[in-house]
DOGU-355215 format. One record per residue (C-alpha): residue in one letter; x, y, z; residue number from 1. Coordinates in steps of 0.5 Angstrom, whole numbers, plus 500, padded with zeros to 3 digits. Layout:
<atoms>
<code:A | xx:X | yy:Y | zz:Z | pos:NUM>
...
</atoms>
This chain:
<atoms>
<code:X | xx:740 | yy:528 | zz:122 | pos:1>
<code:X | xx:745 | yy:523 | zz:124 | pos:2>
<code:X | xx:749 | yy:521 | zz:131 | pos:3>
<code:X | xx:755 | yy:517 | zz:132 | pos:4>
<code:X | xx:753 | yy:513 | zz:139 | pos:5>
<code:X | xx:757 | yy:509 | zz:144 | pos:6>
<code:X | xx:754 | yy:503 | zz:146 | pos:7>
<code:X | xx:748 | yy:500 | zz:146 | pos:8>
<code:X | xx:741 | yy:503 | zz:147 | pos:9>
<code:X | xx:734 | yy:502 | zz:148 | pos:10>
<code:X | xx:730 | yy:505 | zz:141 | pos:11>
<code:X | xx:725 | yy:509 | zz:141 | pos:12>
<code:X | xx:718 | yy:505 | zz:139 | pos:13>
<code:X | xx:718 | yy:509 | zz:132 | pos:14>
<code:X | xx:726 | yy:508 | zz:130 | pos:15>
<code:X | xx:728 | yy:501 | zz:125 | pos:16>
<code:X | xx:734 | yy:498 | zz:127 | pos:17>
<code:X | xx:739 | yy:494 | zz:123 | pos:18>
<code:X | xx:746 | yy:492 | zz:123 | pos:19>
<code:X | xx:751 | yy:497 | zz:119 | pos:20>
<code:X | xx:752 | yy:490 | zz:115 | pos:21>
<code:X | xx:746 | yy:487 | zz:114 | pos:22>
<code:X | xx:744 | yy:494 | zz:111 | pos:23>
<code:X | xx:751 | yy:494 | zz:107 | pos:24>
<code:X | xx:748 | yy:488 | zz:103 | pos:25>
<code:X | xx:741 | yy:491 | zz:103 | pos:26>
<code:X | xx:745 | yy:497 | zz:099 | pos:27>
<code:X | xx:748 | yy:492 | zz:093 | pos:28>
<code:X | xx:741 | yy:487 | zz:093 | pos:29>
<code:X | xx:735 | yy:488 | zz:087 | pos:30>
<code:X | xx:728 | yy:489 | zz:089 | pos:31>
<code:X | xx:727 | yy:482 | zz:091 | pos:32>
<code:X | xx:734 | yy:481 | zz:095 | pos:33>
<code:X | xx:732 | yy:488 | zz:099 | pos:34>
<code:X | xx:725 | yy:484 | zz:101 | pos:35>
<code:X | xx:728 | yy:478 | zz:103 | pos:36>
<code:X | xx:733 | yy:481 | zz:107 | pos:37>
<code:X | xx:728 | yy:487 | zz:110 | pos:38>
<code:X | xx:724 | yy:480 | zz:112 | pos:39>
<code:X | xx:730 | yy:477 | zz:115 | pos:40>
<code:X | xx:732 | yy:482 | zz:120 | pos:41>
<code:X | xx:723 | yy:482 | zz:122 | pos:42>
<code:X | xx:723 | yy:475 | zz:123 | pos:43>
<code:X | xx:730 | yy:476 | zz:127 | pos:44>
<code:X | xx:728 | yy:482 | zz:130 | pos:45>
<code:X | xx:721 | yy:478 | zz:133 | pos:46>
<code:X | xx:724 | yy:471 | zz:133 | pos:47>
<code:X | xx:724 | yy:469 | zz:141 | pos:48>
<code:X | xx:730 | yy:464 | zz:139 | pos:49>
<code:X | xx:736 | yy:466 | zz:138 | pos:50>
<code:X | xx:738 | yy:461 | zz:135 | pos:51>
<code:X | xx:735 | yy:463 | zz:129 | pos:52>
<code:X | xx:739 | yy:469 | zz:127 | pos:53>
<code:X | xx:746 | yy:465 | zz:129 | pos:54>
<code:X | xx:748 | yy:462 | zz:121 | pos:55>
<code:X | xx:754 | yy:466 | zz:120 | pos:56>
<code:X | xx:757 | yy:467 | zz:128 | pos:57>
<code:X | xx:760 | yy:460 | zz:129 | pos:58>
<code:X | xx:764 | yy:462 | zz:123 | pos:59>
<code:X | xx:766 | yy:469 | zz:125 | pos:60>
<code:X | xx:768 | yy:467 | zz:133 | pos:61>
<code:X | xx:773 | yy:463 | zz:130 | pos:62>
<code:X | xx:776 | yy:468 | zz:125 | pos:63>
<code:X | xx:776 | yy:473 | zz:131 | pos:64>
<code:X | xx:779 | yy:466 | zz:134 | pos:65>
<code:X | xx:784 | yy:465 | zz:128 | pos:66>
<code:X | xx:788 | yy:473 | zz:128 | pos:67>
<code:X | xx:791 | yy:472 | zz:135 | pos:68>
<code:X | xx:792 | yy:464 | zz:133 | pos:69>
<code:X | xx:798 | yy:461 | zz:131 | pos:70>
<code:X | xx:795 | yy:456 | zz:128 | pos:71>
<code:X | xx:789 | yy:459 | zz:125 | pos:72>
<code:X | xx:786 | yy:453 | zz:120 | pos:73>
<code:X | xx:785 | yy:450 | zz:126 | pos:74>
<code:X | xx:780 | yy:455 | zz:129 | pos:75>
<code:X | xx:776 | yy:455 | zz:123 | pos:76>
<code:X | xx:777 | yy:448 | zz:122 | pos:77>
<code:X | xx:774 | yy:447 | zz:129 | pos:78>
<code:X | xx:767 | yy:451 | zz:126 | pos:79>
<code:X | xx:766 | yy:447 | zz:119 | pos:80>
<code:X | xx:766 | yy:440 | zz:124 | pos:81>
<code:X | xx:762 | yy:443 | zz:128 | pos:82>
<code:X | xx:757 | yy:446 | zz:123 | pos:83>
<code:X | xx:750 | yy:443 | zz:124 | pos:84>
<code:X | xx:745 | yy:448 | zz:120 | pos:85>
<code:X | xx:744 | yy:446 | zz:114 | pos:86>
<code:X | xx:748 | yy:450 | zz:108 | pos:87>
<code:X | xx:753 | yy:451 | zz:114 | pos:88>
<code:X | xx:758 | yy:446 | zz:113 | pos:89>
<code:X | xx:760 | yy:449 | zz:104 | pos:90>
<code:X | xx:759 | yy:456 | zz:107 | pos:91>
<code:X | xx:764 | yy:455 | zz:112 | pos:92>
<code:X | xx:769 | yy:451 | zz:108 | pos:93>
<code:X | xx:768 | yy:458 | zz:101 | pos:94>
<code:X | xx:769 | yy:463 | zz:108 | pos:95>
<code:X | xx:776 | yy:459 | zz:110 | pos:96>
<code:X | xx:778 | yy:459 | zz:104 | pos:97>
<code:X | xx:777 | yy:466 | zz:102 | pos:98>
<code:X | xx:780 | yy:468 | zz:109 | pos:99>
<code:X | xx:785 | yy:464 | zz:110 | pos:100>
<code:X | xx:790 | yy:466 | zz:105 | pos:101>
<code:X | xx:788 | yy:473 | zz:106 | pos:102>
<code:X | xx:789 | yy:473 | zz:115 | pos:103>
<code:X | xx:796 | yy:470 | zz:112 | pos:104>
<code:X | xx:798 | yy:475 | zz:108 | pos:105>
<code:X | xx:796 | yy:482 | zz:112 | pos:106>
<code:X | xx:800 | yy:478 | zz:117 | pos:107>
<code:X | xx:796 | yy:482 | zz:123 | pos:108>
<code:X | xx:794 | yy:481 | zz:130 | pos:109>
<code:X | xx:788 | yy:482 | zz:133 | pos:110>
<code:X | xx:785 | yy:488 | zz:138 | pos:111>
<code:X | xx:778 | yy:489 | zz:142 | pos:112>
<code:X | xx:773 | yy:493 | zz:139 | pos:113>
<code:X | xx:768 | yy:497 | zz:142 | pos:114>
<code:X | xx:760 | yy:497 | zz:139 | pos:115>
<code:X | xx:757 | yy:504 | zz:137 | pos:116>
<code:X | xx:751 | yy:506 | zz:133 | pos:117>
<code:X | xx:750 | yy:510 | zz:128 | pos:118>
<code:X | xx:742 | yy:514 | zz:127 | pos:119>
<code:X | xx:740 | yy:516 | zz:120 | pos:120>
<code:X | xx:734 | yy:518 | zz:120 | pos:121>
<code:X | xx:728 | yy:514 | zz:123 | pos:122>
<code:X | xx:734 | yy:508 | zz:121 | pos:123>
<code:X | xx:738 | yy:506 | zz:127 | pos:124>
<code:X | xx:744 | yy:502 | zz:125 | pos:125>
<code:X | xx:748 | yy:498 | zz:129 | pos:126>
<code:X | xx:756 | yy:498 | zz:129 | pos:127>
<code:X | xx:761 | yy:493 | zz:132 | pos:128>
<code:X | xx:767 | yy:492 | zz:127 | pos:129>
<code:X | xx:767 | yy:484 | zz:127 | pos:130>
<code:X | xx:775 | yy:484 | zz:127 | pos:131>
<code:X | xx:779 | yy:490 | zz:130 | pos:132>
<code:X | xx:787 | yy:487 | zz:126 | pos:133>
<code:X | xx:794 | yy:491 | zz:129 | pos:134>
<code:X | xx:799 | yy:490 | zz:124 | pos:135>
<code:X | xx:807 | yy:490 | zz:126 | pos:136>
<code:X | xx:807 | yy:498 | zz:124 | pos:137>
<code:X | xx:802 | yy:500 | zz:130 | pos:138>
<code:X | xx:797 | yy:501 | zz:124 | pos:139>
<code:X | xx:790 | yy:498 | zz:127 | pos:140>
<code:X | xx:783 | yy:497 | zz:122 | pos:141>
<code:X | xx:776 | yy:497 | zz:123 | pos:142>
<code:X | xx:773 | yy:491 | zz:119 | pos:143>
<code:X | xx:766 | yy:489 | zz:117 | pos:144>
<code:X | xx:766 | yy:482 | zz:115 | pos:145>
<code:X | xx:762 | yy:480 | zz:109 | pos:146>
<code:X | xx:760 | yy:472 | zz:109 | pos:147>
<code:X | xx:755 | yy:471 | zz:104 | pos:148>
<code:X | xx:755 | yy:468 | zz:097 | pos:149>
<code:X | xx:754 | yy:474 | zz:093 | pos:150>
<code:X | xx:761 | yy:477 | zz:092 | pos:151>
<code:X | xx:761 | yy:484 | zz:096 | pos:152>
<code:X | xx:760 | yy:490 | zz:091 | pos:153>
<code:X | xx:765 | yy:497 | zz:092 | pos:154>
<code:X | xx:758 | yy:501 | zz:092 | pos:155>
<code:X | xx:756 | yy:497 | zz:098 | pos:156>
<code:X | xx:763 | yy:496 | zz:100 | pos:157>
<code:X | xx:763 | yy:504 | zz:100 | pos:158>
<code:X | xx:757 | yy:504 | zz:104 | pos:159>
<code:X | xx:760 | yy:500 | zz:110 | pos:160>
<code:X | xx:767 | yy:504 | zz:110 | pos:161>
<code:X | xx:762 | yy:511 | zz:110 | pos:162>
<code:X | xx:759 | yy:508 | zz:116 | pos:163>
<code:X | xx:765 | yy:504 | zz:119 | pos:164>
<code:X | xx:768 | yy:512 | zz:118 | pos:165>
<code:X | xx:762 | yy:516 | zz:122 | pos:166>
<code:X | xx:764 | yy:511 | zz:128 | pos:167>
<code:X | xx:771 | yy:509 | zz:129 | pos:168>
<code:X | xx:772 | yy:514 | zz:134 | pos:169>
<code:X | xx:768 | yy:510 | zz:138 | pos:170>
<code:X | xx:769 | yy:502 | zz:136 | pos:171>
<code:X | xx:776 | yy:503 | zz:135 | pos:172>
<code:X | xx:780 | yy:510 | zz:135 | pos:173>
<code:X | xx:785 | yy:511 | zz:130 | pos:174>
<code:X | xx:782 | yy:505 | zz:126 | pos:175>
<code:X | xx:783 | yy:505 | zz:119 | pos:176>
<code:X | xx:776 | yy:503 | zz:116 | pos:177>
<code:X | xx:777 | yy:496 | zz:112 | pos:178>
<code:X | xx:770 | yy:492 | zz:109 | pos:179>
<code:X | xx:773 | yy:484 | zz:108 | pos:180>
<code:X | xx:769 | yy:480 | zz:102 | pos:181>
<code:X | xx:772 | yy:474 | zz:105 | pos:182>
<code:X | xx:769 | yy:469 | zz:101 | pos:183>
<code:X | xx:773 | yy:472 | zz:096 | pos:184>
<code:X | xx:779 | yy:474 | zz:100 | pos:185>
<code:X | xx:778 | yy:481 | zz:097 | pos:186>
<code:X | xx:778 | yy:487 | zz:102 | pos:187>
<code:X | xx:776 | yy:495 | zz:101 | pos:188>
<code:X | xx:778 | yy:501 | zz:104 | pos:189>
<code:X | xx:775 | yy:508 | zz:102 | pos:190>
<code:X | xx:778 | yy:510 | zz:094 | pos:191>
<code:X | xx:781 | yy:517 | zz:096 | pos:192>
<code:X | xx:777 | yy:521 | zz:091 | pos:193>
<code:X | xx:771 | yy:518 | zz:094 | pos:194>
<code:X | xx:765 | yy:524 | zz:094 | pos:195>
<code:X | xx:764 | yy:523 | zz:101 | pos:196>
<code:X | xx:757 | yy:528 | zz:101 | pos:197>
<code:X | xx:755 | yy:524 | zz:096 | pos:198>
<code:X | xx:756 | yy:517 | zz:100 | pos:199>
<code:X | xx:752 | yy:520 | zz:106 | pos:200>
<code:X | xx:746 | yy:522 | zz:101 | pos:201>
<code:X | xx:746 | yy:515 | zz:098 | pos:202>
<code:X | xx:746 | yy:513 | zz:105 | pos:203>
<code:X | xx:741 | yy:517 | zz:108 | pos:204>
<code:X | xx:737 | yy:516 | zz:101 | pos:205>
<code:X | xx:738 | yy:508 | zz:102 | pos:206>
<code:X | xx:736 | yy:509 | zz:110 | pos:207>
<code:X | xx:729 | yy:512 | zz:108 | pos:208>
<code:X | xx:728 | yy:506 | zz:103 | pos:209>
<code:X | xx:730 | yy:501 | zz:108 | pos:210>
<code:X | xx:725 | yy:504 | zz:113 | pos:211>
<code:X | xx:719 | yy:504 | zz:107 | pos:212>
<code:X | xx:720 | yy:498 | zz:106 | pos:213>
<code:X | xx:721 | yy:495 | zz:115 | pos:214>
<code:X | xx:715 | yy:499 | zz:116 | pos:215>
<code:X | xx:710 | yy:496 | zz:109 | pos:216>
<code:X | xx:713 | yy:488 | zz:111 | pos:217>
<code:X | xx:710 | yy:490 | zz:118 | pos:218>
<code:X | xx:703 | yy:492 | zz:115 | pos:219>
<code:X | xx:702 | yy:486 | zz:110 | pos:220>
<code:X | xx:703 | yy:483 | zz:116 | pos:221>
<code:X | xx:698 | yy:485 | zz:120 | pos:222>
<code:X | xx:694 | yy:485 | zz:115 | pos:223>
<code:X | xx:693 | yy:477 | zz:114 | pos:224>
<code:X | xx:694 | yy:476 | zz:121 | pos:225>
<code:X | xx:687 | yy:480 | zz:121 | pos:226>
</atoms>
């Protein structure tokens, strides 16, 4: 069963919780990738700094900054001088290099978005697009944003539009759906002969998975504890 719902809620001791795009690239990584990333979000999830799951959000401000700016560079530019982390300061720099031309080009304006989540299974996931863009003709878009180095594939691409699909009506009504790959300025919307049953499927097949593989890393973690 899956639910689209507004707003924020308290999950249920039994249910997994990840972001819509962070599952996105659980989609498109190997074995060892999804490993990685499961271990990722656990150590987030369980981090009692915050901090520790803020690499990329500096970045993503000044993007949302930058489409309502007349001088987006700067935005971005402000982020790449504040970058402190280590690795920051090149992400950063790719990302705008990426975006810029491509914000320059869709020649949009930003609008607020709204937060929803989206429930597959025992997989609860969490939809806020990072940007909602208007462009000069009213149309308005819903976009997750893809940062990391690993170009962005149009299987994992898909998976991010179906779930941006199932809540729009929620995070901003009327929206087209867009996944952004910014660091190659290449954006993604759904191909109009999409088989979208089968994408729900692949979506609640990959969701078993990411539970399977939350739930054993939680196991063999208490096991060496033990």
């Amino acid at each position: 069963m899956k639910l689209a719902v507004r707003g924020e809620k308290t999950l249920p001791d039994n249910n997994v919780s990840v972001t819509a795009l962070s599952f996105t690239e659980y989609v498109m990584s190997g074995q060892r990738g999804r490993i990685n990333i499961v271990s990722e979000q656990r150590g987030m999830y369980l981090a009692s700094d915050t901090r520790v799951c803020g690499f990329y959000n500096p970045i993503r401000d000044a993007m949302r900054r930058a489409v309502n700016s007349t001088e987006p560079e700067i935005e971005l530019k402000k982020a790449i001088m504040n970058a402190n982390r280590t690795g920051q300061p090149r992400a950063f720099e790719e990302i705008a290099d990426g975006f810029l031309p491509w914000l320059a080009s869709c020649k949009a304006t930003g609008v607020p978005v709204e937060g929803a989540t989206y429930r597959a299974g025992e997989l609860t996931l969490k939809v806020r697009p990072h940007l909602g863009l208007r462009k000069k003709d009213g149309t308005t878009y819903a976009v997750l944003v893809h940062t990391k180095e690993v170009p962005l594939t149009r299987e994992a691409a898909n998976v991010g539009l179906r779930i941006l699909q199932h809540t729009v009506a929620d995070t901003l009504p009327g929206a087209i759906p867009m996944v952004l790959d910014a660091r190659r300025g290449k954006a993604y919307q759904m191909p109009a002969r999409t088989n979208l049953g089968k994408l729900d499927v692949l979506i609640a097949a990959e969701a078993m998975g990411y539970v399977t593989h939350w739930k054993l890393s939680g196991l063999f973690e208490s096991v060496q504890v033990g």
